[in-house]
C-alpha positions as CSV (number, residue, x, y, z in Angstrom):
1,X,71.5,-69.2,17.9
2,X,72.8,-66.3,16.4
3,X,72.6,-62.7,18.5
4,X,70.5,-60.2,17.3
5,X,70.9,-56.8,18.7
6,X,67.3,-55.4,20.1
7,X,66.0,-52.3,17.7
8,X,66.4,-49.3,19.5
9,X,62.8,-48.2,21.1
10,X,60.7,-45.2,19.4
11,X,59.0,-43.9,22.9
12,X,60.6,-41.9,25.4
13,X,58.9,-42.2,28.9
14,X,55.8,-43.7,27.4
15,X,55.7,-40.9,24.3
16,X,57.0,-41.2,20.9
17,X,59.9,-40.1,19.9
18,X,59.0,-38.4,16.1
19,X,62.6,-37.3,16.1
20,X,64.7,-40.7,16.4
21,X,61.7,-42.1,14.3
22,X,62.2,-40.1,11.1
23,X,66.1,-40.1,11.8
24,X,65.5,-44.1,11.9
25,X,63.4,-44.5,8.4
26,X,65.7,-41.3,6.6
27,X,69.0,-43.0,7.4
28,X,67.5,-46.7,6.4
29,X,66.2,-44.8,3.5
30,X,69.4,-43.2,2.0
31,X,71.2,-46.6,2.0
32,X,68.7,-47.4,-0.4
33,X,69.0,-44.6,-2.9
34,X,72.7,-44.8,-2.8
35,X,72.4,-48.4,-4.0
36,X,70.0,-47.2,-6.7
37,X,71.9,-44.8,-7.7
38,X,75.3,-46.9,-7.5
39,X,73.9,-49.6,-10.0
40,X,72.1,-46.9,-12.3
41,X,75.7,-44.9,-12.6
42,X,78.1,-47.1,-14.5
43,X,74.8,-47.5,-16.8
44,X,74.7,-46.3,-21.0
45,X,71.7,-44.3,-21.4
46,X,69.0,-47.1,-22.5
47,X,68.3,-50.4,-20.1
48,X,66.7,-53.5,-20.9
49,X,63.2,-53.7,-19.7
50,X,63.7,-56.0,-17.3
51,X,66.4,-53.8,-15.4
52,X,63.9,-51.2,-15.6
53,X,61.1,-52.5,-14.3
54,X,63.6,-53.7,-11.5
55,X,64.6,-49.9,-10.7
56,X,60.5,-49.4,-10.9
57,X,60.5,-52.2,-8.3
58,X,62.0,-50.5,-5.4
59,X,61.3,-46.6,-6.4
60,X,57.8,-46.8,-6.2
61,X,57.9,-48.3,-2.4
62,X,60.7,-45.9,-2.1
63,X,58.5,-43.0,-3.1
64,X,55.6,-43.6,-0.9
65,X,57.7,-43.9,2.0
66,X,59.5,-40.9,1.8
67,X,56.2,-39.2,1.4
68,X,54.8,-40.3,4.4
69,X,58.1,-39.0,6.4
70,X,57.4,-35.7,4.6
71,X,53.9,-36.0,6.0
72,X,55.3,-36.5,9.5
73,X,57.6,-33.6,9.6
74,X,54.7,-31.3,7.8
75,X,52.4,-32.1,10.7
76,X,55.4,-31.3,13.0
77,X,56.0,-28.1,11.6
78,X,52.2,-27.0,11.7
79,X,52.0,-28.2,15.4
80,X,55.1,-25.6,16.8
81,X,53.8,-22.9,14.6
82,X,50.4,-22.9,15.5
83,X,51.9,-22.1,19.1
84,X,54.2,-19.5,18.4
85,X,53.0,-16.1,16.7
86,X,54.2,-15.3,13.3
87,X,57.1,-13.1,12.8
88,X,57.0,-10.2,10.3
89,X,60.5,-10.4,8.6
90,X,61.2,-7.5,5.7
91,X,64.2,-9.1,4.6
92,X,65.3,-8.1,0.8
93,X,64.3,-10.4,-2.0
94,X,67.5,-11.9,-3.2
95,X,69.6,-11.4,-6.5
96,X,68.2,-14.0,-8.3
97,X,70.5,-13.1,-11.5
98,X,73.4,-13.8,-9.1
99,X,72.6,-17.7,-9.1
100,X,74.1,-19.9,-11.7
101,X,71.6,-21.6,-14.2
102,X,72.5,-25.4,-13.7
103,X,70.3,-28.6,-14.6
104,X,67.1,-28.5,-12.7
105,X,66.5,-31.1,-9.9
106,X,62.3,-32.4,-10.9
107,X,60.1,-31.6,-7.8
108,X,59.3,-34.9,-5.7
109,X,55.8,-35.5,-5.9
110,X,54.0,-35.0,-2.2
111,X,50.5,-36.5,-3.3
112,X,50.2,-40.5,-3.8
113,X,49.0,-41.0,-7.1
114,X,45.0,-42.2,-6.8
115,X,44.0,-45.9,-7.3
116,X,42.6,-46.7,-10.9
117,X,39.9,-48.9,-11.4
118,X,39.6,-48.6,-15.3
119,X,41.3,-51.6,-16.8
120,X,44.2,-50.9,-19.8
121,X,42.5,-51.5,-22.9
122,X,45.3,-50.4,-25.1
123,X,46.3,-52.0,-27.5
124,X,50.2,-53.7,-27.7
125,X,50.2,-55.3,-30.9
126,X,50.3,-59.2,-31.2
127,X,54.2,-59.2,-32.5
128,X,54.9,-61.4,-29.2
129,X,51.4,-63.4,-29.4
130,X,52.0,-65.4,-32.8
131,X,54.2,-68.3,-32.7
132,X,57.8,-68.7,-34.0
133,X,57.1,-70.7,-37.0
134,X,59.7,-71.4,-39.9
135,X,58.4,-71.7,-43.4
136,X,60.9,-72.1,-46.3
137,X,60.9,-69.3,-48.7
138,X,59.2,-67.1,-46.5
139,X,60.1,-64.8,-43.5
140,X,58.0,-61.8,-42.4
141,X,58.6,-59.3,-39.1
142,X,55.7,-61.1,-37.2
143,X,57.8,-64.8,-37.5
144,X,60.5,-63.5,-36.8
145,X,62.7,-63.7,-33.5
146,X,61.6,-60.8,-30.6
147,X,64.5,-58.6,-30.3
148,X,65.4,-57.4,-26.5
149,X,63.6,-54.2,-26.2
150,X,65.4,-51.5,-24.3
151,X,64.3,-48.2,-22.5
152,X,65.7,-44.7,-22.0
153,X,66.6,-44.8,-18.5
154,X,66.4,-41.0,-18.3
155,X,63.2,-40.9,-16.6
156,X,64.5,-43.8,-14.0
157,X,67.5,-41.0,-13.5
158,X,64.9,-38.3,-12.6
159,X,63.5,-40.3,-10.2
160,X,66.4,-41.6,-8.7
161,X,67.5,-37.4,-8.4
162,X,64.1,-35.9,-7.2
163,X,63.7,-38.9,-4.2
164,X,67.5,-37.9,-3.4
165,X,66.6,-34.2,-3.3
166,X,63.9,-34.7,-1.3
167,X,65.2,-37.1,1.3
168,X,68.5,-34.2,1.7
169,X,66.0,-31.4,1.9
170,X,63.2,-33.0,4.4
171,X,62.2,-29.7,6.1
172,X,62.4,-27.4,2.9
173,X,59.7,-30.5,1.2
174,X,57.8,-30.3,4.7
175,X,56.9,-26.7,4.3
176,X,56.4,-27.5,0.6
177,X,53.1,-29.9,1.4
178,X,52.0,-27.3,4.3
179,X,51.5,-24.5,1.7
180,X,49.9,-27.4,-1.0
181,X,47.8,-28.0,1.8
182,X,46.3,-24.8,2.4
183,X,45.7,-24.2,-1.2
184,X,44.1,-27.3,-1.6
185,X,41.7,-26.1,1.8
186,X,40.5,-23.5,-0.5
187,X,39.7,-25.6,-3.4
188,X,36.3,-27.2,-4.5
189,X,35.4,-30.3,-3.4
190,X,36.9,-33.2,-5.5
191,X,40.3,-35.0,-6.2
192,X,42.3,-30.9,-5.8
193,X,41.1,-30.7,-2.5
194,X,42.5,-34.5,-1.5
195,X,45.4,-35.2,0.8
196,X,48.6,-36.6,0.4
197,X,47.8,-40.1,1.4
198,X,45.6,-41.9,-0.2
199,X,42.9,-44.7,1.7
200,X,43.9,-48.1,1.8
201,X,47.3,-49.4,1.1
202,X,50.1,-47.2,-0.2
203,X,51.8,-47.2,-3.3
204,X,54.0,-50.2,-3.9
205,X,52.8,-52.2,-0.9
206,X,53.8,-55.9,-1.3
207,X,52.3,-58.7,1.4
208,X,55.5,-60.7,0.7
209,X,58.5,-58.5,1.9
210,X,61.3,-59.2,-0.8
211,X,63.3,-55.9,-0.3
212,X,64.1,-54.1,3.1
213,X,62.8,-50.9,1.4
214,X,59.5,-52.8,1.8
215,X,59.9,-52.7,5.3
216,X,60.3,-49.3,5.4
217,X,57.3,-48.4,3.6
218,X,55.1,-50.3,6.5
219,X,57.4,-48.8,9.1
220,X,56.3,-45.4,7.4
221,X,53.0,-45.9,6.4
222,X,52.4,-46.7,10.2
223,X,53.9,-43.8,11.6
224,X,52.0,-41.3,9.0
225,X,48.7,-42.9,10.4
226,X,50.1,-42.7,14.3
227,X,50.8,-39.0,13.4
228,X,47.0,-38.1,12.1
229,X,45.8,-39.3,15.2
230,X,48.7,-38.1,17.1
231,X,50.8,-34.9,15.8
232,X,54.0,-34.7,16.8
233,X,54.6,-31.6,18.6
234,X,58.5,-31.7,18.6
235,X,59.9,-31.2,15.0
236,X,63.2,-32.3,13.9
């Protein structure tokens, strides 16, 4: 039988260890968007469906895990500074005509998008649906041969950037969902005053592990749930 090392434990003295936990999923997590962004570089600007529904494949678990760590470290954060007093700091607003104008990074999204329940009704058109038939004399845009359809892949390249981002700037996205949080306190009952995880399963759960990102979406998903019983009171 082949040796497996034995996973190093996430409790220290019978506690958890929120630190070596979100070092864990982060590090497990960058391997990940490296490869996505390895095999989405030597890319042309459009990608045939199928490769981008692949990309879709693993950034939508990717997503949802990476909000969950930023749920972890938000509920860190709150913890130590609801036991130290605030600090009144009259530091100088900063030239902001000084900083160079470059492309703009999209904001990571910290709420999971809610469950629909309305079924897609829209139409697609029934080019696909009628059958290949040959009649001599004749030829029409409906008989003929499906070309491959292919996507911009710009939007897959946002992702890809914004998870990136976020993962590199995990405390700066923490204090991020803090202050959405306290606005959302404020607001009227409905879907604005929901948090960042939705009930149930998270986005881009699969049963069937096929992809070690799924893995650390439950991993995750887990620890986000372990954390609203039980904040962590030592950030990162």
């Amino acid at each position: 039988h082949q040796f497996h090392p034995r996973p190093r434990t996430l409790r220290h003295n019978g506690a958890m260890d929120w630190k070596l936990a979100i070092e864990k999923n982060r590090a497990a997590l960058a391997v990940v968007i490296a490869g996505l962004a390895a095999m989405l570089a030597p890319q042309t600007a459009r990608l045939p469906r199928p490769a981008c529904d692949a990309f879709r494949h693993i950034l939508k678990p990717a997503e949802s895990a990476l909000r969950r760590l930023i749920v972890i470290v938000a509920a860190a954060l709150k913890a130590r500074s609801a036991t130290k007093p605030a600090k009144a700091t009259g530091r100088p607003l900063p030239d902001f005509s000084a900083f160079k104008c470059g492309e703009a990074i999209p904001a990571f999204p910290l709420i999971d998008p809610r469950r629909t329940f309305v079924p897609d009704t829209r139409w697609s058109g029934t080019g696909h649906l009628l059958p290949r038939i040959s009649v001599p004399g004749f030829s029409g845009p409906g008989l003929a041969a499906r070309p491959e359809a292919t996507i911009d892949a710009a939007a897959i390249a946002r992702r890809i950037a914004a998870l990136d981002h976020a993962l590199k700037t995990l405390p700066r996205q923490a204090r991020r969902l803090v202050r959405l949080m306290d606005r959302r306190a404020k607001a009227r009952p409905g879907p604005g005053r929901t948090g960042p995880i939705r009930p149930g399963l998270p986005p881009g759960h699969r049963t069937r592990h096929r992809h070690p990102v799924d893995e650390i979406l439950r991993e995750c998903h887990r620890l986000a749930r372990d954390c609203a019983l039980r904040p962590p009171f030592s950030p990162p």
